[in-house]
Structures are given as C-alpha cells and as structure tokens.
C-alpha positions, 0 to 999 in steps of 0.5 A: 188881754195882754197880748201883743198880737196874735195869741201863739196858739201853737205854742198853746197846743204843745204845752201839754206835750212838753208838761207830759215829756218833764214829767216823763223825764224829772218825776214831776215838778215837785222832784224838780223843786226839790232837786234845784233848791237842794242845789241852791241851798248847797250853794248858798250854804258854801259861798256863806262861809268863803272868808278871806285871810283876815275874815272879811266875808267873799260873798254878799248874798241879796236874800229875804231868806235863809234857804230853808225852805223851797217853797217860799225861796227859788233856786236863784242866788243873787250876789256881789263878789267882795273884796279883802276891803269889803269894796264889791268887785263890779258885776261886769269883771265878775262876767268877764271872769266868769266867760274865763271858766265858760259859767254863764251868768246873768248880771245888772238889774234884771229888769227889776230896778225897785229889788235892785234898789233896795237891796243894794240901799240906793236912794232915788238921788243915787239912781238919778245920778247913775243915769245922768253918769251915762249908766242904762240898763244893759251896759257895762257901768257896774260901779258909780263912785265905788258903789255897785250898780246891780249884781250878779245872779246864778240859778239852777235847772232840772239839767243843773247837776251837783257838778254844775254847782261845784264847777261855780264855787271852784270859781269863786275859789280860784279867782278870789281866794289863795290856798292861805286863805281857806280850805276848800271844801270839795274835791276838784274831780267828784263828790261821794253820796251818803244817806247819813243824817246831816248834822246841825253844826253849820261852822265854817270849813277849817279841814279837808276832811269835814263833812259838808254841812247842809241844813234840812230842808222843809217840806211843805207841812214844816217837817225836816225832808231827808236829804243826802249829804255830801261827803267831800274832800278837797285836794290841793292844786297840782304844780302848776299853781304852786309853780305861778306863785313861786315865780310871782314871789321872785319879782318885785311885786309887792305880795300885798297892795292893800291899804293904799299901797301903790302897784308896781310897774315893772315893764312898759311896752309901746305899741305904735303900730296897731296889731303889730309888735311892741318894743319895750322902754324903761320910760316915755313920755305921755301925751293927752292920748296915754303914751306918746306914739302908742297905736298912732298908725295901723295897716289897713285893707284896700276897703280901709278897714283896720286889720288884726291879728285875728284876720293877719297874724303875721302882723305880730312879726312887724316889728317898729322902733321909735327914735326920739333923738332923730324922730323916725319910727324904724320898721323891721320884719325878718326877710325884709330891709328895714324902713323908716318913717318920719315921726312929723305930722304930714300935713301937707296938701299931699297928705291922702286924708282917709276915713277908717274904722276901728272896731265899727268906729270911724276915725279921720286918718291920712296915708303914709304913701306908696312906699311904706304901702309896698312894704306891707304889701310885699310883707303881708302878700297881699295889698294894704296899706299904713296909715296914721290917725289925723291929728284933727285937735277935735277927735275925742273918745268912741261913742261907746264910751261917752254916753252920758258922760259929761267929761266926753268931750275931753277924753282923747283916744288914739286909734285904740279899741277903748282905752289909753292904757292896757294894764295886766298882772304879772300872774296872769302872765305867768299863768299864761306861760305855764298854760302854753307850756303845758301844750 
C-alpha cells in the first residue's frame, strides 16, 4: 500500500535467484552477520583507543552499543573526527580527505534528523537556527558556530575485507595522528591469522608488537563464538614521511598552533589572471574582494566561457605582473614580446560589456580588446579572449554560497570559483613535492 506506481514485479521474481546466488556465494545470512559485525567490531575497537599526544580521544563514536553483540548492533560505525581540543573536524573535510585515499563515506544526517539530533544534543532551537543559517540536508554546512551538524558513517558488506577495515584506520592514522603520537597497531602490507583464544585485556596500544585485542563476540544464545585474532604489527613510515617532516621543522612554522597561537604566513602568491601563473609579493594590499587585482581577468572562449588549466594547460605559462607605482599589469610568456594592460576601470562607451560564466555562474564582464585577444590568440593558437569582471558595486557572492544566508548581500567575490582567499599548509606542499618526485 506504499507503493508508488506499478509494484516492480520483475524485480519481485528475481529475488528469489539473488537469495539462491548469496547464499551460494557467502554460506548464508547468518556468516554474512558474523563476518561484517566482526569487521565492525575490529573497527570500533581500533578507532576507541586512537588518542593524541596529550590524551585527548580521535574518534566520537554515536552508539547505543559496546559492539558485543551482532544482533542488536549492525556493521555500521557512526562517528566525528575530534581535534587535539577535543572540537569535531566538520564532516564535509572528513569527505574530502577521505576521496584523497579513495574511501568513500556516507555523511550528514542520513535522513534521520531525530538520531541526528540527539546524538549530537542539539535542541530544537539549535535546528531551527542551522536552517535559517542556509543549512539543508545534503549540502556541505558540516559546523554552525563550532558545533557539528551531523557526522560521518562507514559500513561493511559481505565484499568488505579485513583489508578494507585496515585501509580506513591507516586513514584516520595518517591524516590525524604523527608517529609521536601513537603506535600504530597493524602493519601497512598484511595482518597474520590465528585461532588463539583472545584475551581480556582491552588496553590501549602502546607497542608494536601486542596483539590486537578483540572482544568476543556473542551468539544469539549469550554464549562467547570463537573468533580468530589478529596478530599485527605495525612498521614505521618509509623516508618519505620522515623527509616531509624534517623539511617542514627547517621552515618558520611554528610546530604547534594550539591555544590560540596565530599561523604563520610565510608566502603570499596573487593570481590576477584566472588559471594562469601567480607571482609572488612580501605584502599588498586588500580590497572588499580579498587581495587587490587577485583573478580580476580571465581568458575566455569564442562561447564566453571561462577556461582552465584543465581545457588549457599552457595557460600556466602565462605569466602577469602587476605594477602598483605606474598601475599596468604586464603579460609575459616565453616565445612571445610582453604586453601590457592598464589597471584603470575601462568604463567607457567603448568598453564591450559581456555576460560569462564561471564554474556554471554568470558574472558581468567587459572585453580588453582586440590587442590583448590577439595575443592569447597567437599564444594559445586558437581564438579567445581576455576579459575582466565589470566593476558593477551590485555583484555579490555565487548563489551557491548565499542560500539562507543573511550577510550574502555583502559578501563580494571576484571572478573565483567560491572563495577570496585560497590557504594551503607548507606540509601539503611538501607532500606533493616528494610525491612528484617519486615519479
């Protein structure tokens, strides 16, 4: 009676085949049951015992269980990533992070609002102010005033291997933790197998060498099920963590920016032409639109429409300056005579006002000319065009990041994807450089 439609009664017919195949295949629900929640409980176990350097817990598991027994507790662990503070690291970062080590996890509310609200102790006030702060279900709003706005939530199939639960907590491990912070208790290529009774000590990993402590787990008529223990070992990183992290000591970043402690800026890049090259100043000025001139122009096609690296990768050859003192922004690419362009607002009758579209947003342009287009043009070899965002005072943030939001109206964005300023860690940098190395 719930039905929408017409019942899928082929669908309905093969249900039976595909009951007859898992149970071919896996032995039959019940092995599935045992096989999942011992990964789960593997799992659990693990990410309750990653503490930082000064104690403070990794994980905050949302459970009405301890994981002991897979019939009232399903192979799902429903979690926040905590900071050395104890403050949870928004859901959102926790996704992006994850699509790094390709782990794909399900996150927000999951359609379960009442769960969500309680296992986070939000108050009805709390929800309506997360809506009226633009926060629907689905988007990327993972924190309203420091407090979370759901979580994170990984589960296991009868696919699900113990490889797959390792691959997860060296995540966790790697993204969260530094080797002075915690023994890791498995061993990056493969774990041994033994049918060795599991003892009951359930302390936290302090060597390398210790057994994985698992709990028994219960059958159905309370009694404890044998279960194989993993004996694991963990070896430490290769030379190429230790390389990163003797490189980032040498630079003035301070090693530790808790307690309110400012981060250091060492390098400030402007980029005034989207997609092309940055050059690099000590200080500069800032405008309502982050830094002065910072991706005020981009190169267009003959449709108008913005293009990248990704369509144009010689675009990262194109190499603009700007001049303060005589206010031009010089343009230079190896094989070609620099030109020039003057920083003035062309305001003009002359000026071509154009509608373009950055990353599916429309944003009021005007055209630099034919002078500057033939230079692109004979750059890139094929016909385009410079042309610079309008300076029309009523252009305010992309849509996409005002629903709901009150101040929208006085945010102002240049012709940037989603935001004034782009920040990155010197780590990642150095990480990136050791990784291109390596190839």
């Amino acid at each position: 009676r719930f039905e929408d439609g017409t019942v899928s009664f082929l669908d309905i017919i093969a249900l039976k085949h595909g009951f007859d195949v898992l149970e071919k295949l896996t032995g039959g629900m019940e092995k599935i049951k045992q096989h999942t929640f011992a990964l789960a409980h593997y799992t659990y176990t693990v990410l309750s015992t990653l503490k930082y350097a000064n104690g403070a817990p990794v994980i905050r598991i949302y459970s009405d269980t301890d994981f002991s027994n897979p019939d009232v507790q399903g192979p799902i662990i429903n979690f926040n990533l905590l900071d050395e503070n104890g403050e949870v690291i928004g859901f959102s970062e926790v996704d992006k992070m994850a699509s790094l080590y390709n782990i794909h996890v399900r996150t927000g509310c999951f359609c379960n609002t009442g769960a969500c609200q309680m296992h986070l102790g939000m108050s009805d006030e709390d929800i309506q102010r997360n809506l009226q702060a633009g926060h629907v279900c689905g988007d990327d709003i993972d924190l309203v005033d420091g407090r979370p706005t759901g979580s994170v939530r990984i589960s296991f199939g009868y696919m699900s291997s113990f490889e797959d639960a390792q691959t997860f907590l060296k995540f966790i491990i790697a993204t969260r933790l530094s080797k002075l912070d915690t023994e890791i208790p498995f061993q990056s290529s493969c774990a041994k197998l033994t049918k060795e009774p599991v003892p009951d000590d359930h302390s936290s990993f302090s060597s390398a060498d210790e057994l994985l402590p698992i709990p028994h787990i219960l059958d159905r008529d309370g009694n404890n099920s044998s279960v194989m223990q993993m004996i694991v070992q963990w070896q430490p990183p290769e030379a190429e963590t230790e390389s990163i992290r003797a490189a980032v000591s040498e630079t003035a970043v301070p090693p530790c920016r808790t307690g309110g402690k400012p981060i250091t800026v060492t390098n400030i890049y402007v980029y005034p032409i989207k997609s092309c090259s940055a050059f690099e100043v000590t200080e500069w000025p800032v405008g309502n639109q982050g830094l002065l001139y910072d991706r005020n122009w981009m190169v267009v096609n003959q449709n108008g429409v913005c293009m990248t690296q990704k369509q144009e990768p010689r675009l990262c050859l194109v190499n603009p300056t700007i001049d303060l003192e005589q206010k031009i922004m010089v343009i230079q690419a190896e094989g070609m005579e620099a030109i020039s362009i003057s920083l003035e607002e062309n305001t003009g009758k002359e000026a071509v006002i154009c509608e373009s579209k950055v990353c599916s947003h429309r944003v009021k342009t005007y055209d630099c000319g034919e002078r500057i287009a033939g230079w692109f043009s004979s750059f890139l070899s094929h016909p385009c065009r410079l042309i610079r965002q309008s300076p029309d005072p009523k252009t305010t943030s992309h849509q996409k990041n005002t629903r709901g939001l009150a101040s929208s109206p006085n945010i102002s964005l240049s012709l940037v994807n989603e935001a004034q300023y782009l920040l990155i860690n010197v780590a990642s940098i150095l990480w990136l450089k050791e990784h291109i190395s390596a190839k």
